[in-house]
Backbone atoms as SQL, in Angstrom:
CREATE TABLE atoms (id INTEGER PRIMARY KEY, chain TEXT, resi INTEGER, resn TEXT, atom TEXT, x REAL, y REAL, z REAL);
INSERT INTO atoms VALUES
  (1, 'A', 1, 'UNK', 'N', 0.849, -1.176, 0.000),
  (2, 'A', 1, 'UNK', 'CA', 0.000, 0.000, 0.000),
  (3, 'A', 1, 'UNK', 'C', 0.896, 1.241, 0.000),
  (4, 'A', 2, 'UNK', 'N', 0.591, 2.015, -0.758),
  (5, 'A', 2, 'UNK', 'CA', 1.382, 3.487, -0.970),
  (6, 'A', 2, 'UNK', 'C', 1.373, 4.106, 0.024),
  (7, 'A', 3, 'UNK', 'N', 2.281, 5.316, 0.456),
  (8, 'A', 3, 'UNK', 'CA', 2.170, 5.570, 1.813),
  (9, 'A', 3, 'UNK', 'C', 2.038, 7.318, 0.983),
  (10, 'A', 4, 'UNK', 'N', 1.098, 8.335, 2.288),
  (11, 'A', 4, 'UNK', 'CA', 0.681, 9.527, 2.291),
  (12, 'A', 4, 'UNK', 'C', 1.588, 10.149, 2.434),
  (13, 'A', 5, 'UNK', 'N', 1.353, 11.194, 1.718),
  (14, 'A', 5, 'UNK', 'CA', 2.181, 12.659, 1.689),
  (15, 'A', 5, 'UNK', 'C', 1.480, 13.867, 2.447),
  (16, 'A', 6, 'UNK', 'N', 2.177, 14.079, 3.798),
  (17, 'A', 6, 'UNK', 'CA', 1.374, 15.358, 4.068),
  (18, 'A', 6, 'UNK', 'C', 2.565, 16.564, 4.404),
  (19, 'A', 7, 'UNK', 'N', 2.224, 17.490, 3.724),
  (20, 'A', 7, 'UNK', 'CA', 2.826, 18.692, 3.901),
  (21, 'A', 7, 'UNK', 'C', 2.619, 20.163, 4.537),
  (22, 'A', 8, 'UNK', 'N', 3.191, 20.244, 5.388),
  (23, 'A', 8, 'UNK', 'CA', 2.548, 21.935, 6.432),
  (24, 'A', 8, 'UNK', 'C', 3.356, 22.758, 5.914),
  (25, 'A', 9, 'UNK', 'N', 3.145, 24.031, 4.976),
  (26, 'A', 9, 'UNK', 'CA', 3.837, 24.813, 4.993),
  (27, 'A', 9, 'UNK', 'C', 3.045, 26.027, 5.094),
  (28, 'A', 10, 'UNK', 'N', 3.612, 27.177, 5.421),
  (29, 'A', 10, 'UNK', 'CA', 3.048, 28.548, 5.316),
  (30, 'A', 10, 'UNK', 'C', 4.642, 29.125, 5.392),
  (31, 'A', 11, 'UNK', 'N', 4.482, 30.468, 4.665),
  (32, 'A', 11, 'UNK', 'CA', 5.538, 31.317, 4.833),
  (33, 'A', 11, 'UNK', 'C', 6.180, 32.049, 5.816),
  (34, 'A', 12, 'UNK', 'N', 4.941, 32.645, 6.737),
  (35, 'A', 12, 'UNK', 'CA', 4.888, 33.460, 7.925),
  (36, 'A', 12, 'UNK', 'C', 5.266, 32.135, 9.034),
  (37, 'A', 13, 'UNK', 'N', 6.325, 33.075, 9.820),
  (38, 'A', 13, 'UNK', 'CA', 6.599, 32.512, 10.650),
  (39, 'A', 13, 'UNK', 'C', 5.815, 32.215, 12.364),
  (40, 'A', 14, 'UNK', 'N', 6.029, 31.934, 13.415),
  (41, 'A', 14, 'UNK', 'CA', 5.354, 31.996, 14.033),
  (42, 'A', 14, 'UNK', 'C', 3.531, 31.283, 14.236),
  (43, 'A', 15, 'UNK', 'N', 3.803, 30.404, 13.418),
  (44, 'A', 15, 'UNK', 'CA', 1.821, 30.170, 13.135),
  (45, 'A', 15, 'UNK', 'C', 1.432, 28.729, 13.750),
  (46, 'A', 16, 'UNK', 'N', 2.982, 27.526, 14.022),
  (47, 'A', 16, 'UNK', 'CA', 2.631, 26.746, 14.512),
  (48, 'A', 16, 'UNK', 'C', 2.946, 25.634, 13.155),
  (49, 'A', 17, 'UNK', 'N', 3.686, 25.497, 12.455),
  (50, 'A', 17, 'UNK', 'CA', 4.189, 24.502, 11.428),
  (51, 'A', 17, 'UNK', 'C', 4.741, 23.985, 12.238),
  (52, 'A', 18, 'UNK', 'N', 6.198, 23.766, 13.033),
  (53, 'A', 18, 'UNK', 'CA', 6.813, 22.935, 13.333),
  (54, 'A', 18, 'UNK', 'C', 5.819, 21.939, 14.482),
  (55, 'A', 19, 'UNK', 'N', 5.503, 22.655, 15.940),
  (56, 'A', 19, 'UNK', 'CA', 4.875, 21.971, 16.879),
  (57, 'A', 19, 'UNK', 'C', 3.574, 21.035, 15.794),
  (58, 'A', 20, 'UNK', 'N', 2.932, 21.593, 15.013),
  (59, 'A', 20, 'UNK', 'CA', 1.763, 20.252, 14.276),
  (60, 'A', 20, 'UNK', 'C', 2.318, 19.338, 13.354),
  (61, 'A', 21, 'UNK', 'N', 3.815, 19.981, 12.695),
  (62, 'A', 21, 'UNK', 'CA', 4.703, 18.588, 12.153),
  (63, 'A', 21, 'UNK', 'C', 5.013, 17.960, 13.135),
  (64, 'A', 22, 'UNK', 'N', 5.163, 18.097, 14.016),
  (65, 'A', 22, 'UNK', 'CA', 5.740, 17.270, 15.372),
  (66, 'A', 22, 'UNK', 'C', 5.049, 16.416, 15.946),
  (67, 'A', 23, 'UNK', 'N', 3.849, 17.129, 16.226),
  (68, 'A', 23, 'UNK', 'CA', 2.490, 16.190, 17.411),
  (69, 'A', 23, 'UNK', 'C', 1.696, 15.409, 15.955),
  (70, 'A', 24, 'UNK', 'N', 1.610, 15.656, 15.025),
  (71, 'A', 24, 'UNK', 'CA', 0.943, 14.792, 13.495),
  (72, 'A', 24, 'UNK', 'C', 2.055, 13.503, 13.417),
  (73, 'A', 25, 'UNK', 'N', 2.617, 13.568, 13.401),
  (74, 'A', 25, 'UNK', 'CA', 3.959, 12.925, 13.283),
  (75, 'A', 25, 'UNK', 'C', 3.941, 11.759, 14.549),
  (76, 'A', 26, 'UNK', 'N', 4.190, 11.862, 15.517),
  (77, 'A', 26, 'UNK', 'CA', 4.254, 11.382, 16.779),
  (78, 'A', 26, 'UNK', 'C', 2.519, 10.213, 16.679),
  (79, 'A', 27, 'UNK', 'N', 1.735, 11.249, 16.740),
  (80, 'A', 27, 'UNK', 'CA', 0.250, 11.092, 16.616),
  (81, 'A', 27, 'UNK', 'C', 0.399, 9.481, 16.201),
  (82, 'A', 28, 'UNK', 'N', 1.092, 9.294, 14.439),
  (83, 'A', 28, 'UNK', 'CA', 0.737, 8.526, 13.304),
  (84, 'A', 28, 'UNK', 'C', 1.597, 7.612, 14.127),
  (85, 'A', 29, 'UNK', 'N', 2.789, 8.025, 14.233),
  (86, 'A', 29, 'UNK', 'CA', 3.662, 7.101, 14.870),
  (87, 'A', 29, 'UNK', 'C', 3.053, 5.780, 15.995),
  (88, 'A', 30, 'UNK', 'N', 2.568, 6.878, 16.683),
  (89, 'A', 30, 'UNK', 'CA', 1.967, 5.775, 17.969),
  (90, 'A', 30, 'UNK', 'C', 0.990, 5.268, 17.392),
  (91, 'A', 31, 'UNK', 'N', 0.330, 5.020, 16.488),
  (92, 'A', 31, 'UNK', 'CA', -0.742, 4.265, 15.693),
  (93, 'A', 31, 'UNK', 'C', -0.244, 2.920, 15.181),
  (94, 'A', 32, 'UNK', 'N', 1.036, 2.889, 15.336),
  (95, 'A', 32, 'UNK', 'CA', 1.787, 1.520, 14.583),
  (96, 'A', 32, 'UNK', 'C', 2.649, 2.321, 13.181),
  (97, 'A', 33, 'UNK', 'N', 2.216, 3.720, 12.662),
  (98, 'A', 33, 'UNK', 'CA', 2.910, 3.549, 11.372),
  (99, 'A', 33, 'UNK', 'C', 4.001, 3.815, 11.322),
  (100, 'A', 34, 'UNK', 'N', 4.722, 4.081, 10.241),
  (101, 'A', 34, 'UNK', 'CA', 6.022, 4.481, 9.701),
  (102, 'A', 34, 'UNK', 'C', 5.815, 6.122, 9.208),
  (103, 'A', 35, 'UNK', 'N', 6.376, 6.956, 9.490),
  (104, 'A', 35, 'UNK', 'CA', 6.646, 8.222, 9.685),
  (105, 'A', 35, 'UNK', 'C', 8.283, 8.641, 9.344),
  (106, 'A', 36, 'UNK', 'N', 8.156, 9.537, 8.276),
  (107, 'A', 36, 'UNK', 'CA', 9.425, 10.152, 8.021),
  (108, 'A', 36, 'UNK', 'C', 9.282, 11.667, 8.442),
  (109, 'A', 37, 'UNK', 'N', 9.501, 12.702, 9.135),
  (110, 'A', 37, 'UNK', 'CA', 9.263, 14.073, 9.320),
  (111, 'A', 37, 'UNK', 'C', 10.456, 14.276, 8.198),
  (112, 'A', 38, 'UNK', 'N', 10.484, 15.349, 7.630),
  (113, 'A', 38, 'UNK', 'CA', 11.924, 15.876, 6.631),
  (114, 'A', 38, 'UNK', 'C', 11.865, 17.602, 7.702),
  (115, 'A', 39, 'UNK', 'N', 12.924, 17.649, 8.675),
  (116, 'A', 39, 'UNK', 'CA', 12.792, 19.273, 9.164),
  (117, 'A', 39, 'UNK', 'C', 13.681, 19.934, 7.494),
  (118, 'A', 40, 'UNK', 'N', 13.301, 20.760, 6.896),
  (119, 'A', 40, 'UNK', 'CA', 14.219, 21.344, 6.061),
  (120, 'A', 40, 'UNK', 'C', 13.859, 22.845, 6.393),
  (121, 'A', 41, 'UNK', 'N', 14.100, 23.631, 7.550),
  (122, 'A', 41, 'UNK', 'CA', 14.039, 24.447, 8.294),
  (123, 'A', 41, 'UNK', 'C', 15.563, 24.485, 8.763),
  (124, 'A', 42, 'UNK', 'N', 16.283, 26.055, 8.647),
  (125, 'A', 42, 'UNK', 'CA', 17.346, 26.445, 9.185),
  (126, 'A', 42, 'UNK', 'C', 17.710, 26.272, 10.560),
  (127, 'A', 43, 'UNK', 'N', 16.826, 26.280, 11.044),
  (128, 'A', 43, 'UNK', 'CA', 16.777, 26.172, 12.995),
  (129, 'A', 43, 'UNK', 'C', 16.661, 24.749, 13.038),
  (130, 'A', 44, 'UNK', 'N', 16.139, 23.730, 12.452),
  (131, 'A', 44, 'UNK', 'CA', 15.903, 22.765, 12.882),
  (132, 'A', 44, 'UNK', 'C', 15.445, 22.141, 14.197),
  (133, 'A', 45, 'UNK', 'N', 14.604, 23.020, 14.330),
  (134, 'A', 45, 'UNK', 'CA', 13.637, 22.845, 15.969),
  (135, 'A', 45, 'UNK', 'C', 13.260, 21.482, 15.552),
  (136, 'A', 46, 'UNK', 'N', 12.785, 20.677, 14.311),
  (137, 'A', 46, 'UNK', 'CA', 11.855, 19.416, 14.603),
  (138, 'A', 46, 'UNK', 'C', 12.231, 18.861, 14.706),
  (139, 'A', 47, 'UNK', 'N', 13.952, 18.588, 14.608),
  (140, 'A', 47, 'UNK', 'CA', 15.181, 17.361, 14.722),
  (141, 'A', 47, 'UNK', 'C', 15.496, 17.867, 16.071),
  (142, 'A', 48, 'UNK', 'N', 15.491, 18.964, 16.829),
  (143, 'A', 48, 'UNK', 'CA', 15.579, 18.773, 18.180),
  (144, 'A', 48, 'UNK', 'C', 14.544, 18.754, 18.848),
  (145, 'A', 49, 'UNK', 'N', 13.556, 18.674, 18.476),
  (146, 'A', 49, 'UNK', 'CA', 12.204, 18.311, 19.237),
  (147, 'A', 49, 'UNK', 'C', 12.394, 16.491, 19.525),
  (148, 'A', 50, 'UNK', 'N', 12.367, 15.760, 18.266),
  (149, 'A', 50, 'UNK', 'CA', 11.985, 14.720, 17.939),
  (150, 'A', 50, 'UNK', 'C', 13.115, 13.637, 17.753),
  (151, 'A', 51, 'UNK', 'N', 14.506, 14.072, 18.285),
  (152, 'A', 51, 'UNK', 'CA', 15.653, 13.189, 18.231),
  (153, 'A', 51, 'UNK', 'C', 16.217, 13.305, 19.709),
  (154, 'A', 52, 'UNK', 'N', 16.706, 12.486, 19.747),
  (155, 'A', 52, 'UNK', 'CA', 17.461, 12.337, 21.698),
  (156, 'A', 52, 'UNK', 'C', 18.699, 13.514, 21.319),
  (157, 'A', 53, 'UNK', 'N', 19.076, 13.981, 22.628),
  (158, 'A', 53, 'UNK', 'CA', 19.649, 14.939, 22.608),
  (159, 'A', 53, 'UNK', 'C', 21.390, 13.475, 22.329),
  (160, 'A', 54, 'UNK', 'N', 21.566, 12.704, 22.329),
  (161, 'A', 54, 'UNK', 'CA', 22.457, 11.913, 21.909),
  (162, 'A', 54, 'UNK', 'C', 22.796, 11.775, 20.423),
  (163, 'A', 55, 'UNK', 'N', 21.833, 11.482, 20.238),
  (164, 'A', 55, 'UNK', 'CA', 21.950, 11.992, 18.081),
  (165, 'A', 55, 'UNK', 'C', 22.617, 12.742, 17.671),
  (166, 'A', 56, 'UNK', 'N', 23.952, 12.552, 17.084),
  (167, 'A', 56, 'UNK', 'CA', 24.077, 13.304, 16.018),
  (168, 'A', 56, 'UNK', 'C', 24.623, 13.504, 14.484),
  (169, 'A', 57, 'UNK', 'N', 23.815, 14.063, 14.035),
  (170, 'A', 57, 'UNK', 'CA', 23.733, 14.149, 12.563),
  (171, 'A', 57, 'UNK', 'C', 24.569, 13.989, 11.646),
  (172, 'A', 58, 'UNK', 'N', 25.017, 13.502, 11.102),
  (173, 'A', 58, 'UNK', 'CA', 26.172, 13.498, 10.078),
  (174, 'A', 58, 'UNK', 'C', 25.839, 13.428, 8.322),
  (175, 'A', 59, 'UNK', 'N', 25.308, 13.250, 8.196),
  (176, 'A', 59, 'UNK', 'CA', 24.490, 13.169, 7.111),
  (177, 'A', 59, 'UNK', 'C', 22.825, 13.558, 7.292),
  (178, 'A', 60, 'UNK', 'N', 22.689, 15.160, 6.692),
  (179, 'A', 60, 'UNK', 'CA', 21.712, 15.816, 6.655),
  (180, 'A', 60, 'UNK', 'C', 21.019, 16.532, 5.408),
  (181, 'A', 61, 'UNK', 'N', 20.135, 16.680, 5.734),
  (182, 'A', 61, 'UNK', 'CA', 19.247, 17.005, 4.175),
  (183, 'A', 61, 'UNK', 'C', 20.503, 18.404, 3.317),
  (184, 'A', 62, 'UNK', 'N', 21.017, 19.028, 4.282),
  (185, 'A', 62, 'UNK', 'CA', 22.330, 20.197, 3.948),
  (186, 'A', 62, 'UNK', 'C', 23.116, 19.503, 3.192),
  (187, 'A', 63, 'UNK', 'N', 23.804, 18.082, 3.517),
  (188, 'A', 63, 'UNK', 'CA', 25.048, 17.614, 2.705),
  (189, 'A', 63, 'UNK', 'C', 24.245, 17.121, 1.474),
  (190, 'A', 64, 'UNK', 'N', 23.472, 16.782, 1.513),
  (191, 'A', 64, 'UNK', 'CA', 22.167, 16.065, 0.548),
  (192, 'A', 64, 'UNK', 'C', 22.321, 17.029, -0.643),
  (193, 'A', 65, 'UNK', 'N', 21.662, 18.053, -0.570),
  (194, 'A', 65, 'UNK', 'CA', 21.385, 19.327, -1.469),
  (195, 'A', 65, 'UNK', 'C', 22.728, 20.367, -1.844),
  (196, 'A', 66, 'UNK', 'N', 23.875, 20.141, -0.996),
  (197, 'A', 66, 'UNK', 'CA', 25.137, 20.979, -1.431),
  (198, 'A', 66, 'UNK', 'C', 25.852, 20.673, -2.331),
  (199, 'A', 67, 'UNK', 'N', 25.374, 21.890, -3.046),
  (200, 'A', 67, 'UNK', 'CA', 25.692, 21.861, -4.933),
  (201, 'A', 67, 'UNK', 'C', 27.709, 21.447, -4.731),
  (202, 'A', 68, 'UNK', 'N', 28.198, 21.791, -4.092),
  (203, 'A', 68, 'UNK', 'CA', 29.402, 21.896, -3.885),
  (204, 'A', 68, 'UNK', 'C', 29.948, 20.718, -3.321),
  (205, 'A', 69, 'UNK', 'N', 29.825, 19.870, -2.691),
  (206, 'A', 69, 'UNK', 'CA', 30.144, 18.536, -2.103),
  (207, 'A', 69, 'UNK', 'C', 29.489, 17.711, -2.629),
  (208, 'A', 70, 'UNK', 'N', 30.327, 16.309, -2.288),
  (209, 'A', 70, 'UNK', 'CA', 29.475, 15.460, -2.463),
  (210, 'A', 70, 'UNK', 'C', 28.729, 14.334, -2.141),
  (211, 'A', 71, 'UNK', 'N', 27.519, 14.214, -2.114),
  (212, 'A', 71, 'UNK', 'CA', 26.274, 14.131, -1.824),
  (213, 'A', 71, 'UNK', 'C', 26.035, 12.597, -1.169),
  (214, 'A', 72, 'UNK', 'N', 25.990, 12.486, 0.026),
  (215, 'A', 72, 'UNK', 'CA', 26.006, 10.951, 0.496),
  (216, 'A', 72, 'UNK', 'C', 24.535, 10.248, 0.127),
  (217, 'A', 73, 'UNK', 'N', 24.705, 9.070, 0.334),
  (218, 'A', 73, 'UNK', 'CA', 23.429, 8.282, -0.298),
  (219, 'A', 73, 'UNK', 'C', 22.100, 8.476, 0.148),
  (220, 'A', 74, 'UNK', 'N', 21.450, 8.934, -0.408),
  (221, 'A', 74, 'UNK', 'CA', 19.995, 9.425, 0.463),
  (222, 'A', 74, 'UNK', 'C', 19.461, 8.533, 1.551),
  (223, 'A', 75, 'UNK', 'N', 19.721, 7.408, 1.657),
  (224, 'A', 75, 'UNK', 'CA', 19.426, 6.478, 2.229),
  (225, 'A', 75, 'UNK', 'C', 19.792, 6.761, 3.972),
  (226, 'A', 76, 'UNK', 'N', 21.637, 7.062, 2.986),
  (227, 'A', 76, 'UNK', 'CA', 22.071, 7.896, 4.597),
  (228, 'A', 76, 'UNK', 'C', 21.541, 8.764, 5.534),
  (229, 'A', 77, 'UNK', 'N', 21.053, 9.317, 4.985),
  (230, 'A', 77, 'UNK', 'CA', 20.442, 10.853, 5.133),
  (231, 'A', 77, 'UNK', 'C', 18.892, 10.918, 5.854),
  (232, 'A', 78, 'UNK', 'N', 18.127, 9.567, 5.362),
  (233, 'A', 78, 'UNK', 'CA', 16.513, 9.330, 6.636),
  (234, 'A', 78, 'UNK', 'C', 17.291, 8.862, 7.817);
């Protein structure tokens, strides 16, 4: 079965995108499913919301997209 695409965006800041990517996310999670969040936000509040403060990143959606380096396996990168 194909899996859903849901996307929160608005431009204006302040409105509550990250906290409802977060609790939507979590929500589906505890239902049994499989959940990918993508934070592609400069601050990356939803990777420190939603990862142990032990995590850390080495391969990120940044090395992913940098026209200038090169680009580890996307695979790496969920």
């Amino acid at each position: 079965m194909p899996g859903k695409i849901c996307c929160i965006v608005n431009h204006k800041g302040g409105v509550g995108k990250t906290s409802l990517t977060c609790s939507l996310g979590a929500a589906v999670a505890i239902q049994g499913k499989r959940v990918l969040v993508i934070d592609n936000d400069p601050q990356a509040n939803a990777s420190g919301t939603l990862l142990p403060n032990s995590v850390r990143l080495t391969n990120s959606l940044y090395e992913l997209l940098d026209p200038d380096g090169d680009p580890p396996p996307i695979a790496d990168c969920i």
